[in-house]
C-alpha positions in Angstrom: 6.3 21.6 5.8 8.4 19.1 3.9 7.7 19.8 -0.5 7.3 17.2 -3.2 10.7 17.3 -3.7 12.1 16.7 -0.6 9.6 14.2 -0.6 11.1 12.3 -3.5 14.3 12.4 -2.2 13.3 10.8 1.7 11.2 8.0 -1.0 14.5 7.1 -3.1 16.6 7.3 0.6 14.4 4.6 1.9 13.7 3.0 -1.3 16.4 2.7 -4.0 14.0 1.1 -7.0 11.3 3.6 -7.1 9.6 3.3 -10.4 7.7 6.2 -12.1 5.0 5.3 -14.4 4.1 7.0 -17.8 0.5 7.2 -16.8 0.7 8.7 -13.1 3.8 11.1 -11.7 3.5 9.0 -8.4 6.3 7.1 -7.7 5.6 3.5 -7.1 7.4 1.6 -4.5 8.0 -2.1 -3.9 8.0 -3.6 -0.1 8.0 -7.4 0.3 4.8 -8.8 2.4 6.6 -9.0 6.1 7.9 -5.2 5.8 4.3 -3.5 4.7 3.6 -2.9 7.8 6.5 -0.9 8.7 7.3 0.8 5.7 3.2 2.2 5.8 3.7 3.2 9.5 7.1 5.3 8.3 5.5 6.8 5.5 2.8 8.0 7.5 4.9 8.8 10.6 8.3 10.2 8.9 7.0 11.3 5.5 3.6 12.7 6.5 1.4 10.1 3.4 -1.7 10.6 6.2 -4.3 9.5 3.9 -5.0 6.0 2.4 -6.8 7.1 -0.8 -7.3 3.4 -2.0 -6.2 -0.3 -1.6 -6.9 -3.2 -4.2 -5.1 -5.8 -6.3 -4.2 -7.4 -9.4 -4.4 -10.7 -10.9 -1.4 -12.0 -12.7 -1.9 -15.8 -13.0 1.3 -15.5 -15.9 3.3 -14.8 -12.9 1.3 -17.0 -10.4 0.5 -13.8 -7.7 -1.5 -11.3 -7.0 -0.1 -8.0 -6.4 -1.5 -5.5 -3.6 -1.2 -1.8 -4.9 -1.8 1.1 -1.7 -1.9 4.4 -3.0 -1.0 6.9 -0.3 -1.8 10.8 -0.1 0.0 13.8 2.3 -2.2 16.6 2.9 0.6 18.4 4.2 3.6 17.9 0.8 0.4 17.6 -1.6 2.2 14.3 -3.0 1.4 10.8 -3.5 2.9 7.3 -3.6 2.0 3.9 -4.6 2.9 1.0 -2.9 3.1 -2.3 -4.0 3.7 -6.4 -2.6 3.7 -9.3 -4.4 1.9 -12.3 -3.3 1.2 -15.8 -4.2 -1.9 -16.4 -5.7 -2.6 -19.9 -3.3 -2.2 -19.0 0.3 -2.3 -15.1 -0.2 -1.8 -13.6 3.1 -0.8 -10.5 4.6 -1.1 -8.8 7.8 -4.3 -5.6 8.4 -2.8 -2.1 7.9 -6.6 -1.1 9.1 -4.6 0.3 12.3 -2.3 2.3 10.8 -4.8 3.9 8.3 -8.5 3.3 8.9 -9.9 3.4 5.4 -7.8 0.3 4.8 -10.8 -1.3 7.0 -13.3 -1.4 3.9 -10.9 -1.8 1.5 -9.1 -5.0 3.0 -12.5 -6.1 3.5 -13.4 -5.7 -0.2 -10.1 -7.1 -1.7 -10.2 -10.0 0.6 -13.9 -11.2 -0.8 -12.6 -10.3 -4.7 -9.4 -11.3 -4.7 -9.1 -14.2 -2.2 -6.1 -11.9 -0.2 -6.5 -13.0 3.4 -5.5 -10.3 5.6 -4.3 -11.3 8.9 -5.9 -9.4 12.3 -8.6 -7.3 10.2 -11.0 -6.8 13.3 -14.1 -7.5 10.9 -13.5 -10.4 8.0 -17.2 -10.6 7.1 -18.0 -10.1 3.7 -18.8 -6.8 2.3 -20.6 -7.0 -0.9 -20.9 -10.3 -1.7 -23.6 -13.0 -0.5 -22.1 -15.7 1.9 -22.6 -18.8 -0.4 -20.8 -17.5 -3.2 -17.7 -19.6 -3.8 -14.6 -18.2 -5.6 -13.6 -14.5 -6.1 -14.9 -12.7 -9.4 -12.0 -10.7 -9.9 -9.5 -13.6 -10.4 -9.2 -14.1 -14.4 -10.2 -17.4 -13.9 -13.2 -17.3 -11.9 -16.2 -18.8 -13.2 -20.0 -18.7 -12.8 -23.1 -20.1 -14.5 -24.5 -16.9 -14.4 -21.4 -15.2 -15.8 -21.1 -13.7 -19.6 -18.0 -13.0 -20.4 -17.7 -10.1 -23.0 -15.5 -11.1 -26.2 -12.2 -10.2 -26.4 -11.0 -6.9 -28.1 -8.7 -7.3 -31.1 
């Protein structure tokens, strides 16, 4: 049974710019879009992360992407990680990770209708929550709506 601190140390082998936020011990990791795959499958594989507790994203139109955030759990070291890639907002694609960890199924699903992220091989595109002639993706910053109210903005 590998601990949380041998843990760490396998992260920062593999990946030399972990970043630890203020808000959540869990280091965050960086992979670019054409390793996620990989790097997922060797978490869960070498480093035991064997639970997907959640997938979504972020909008930054300042930066012109939207950024993926996985957030991975290991029953057996009790740790977590957060993984992260970077996308373009237009054209943003990235291949399923449904294979590797099941839960991603709905959650790909779900980020794909609210974000616009098309993810490549999912077995089952369909929309999850949305109805089919809605166009756009209400969690962008700049999607609109007639039926929308947008709260004012806090000071």
């Amino acid at each position: 049974m590998r601990s949380a601190e041998e843990t760490r140390e396998a992260l920062g082998k593999r990946f030399p710019a972990i970043e630890v936020r203020p808000v959540d011990p869990a280091p965050n990791v960086t992979v670019h879009a054409d390793a996620l795959r990989e790097n997922l499958a060797w978490l869960r594989d070498e480093l035991a992360f064997d639970f997907l507790v959640f997938m979504t994203a972020l909008d930054r139109p300042a930066d012109d992407a939207v950024e993926l955030v996985y957030r991975l759990f290991s029953h057996e070291s009790r740790a977590s990680v957060v993984v992260r890639v970077r996308l373009p907002r237009d054209g943003a694609r990235v291949p399923t990770v449904s294979d590797i960890f099941r839960t991603a199924e709905w959650h790909e699903r779900e980020t794909a209708e609210m974000f616009g992220v098309e993810f490549a091989g999912h077995p089952d595109p369909r929309k999850l929550l949305l109805p089919d002639d809605l166009d756009g993706h209400p969690l962008r910053k700049d999607f609109s709506h007639p039926n929308l109210v947008r709260l004012p903005e806090v000071p």
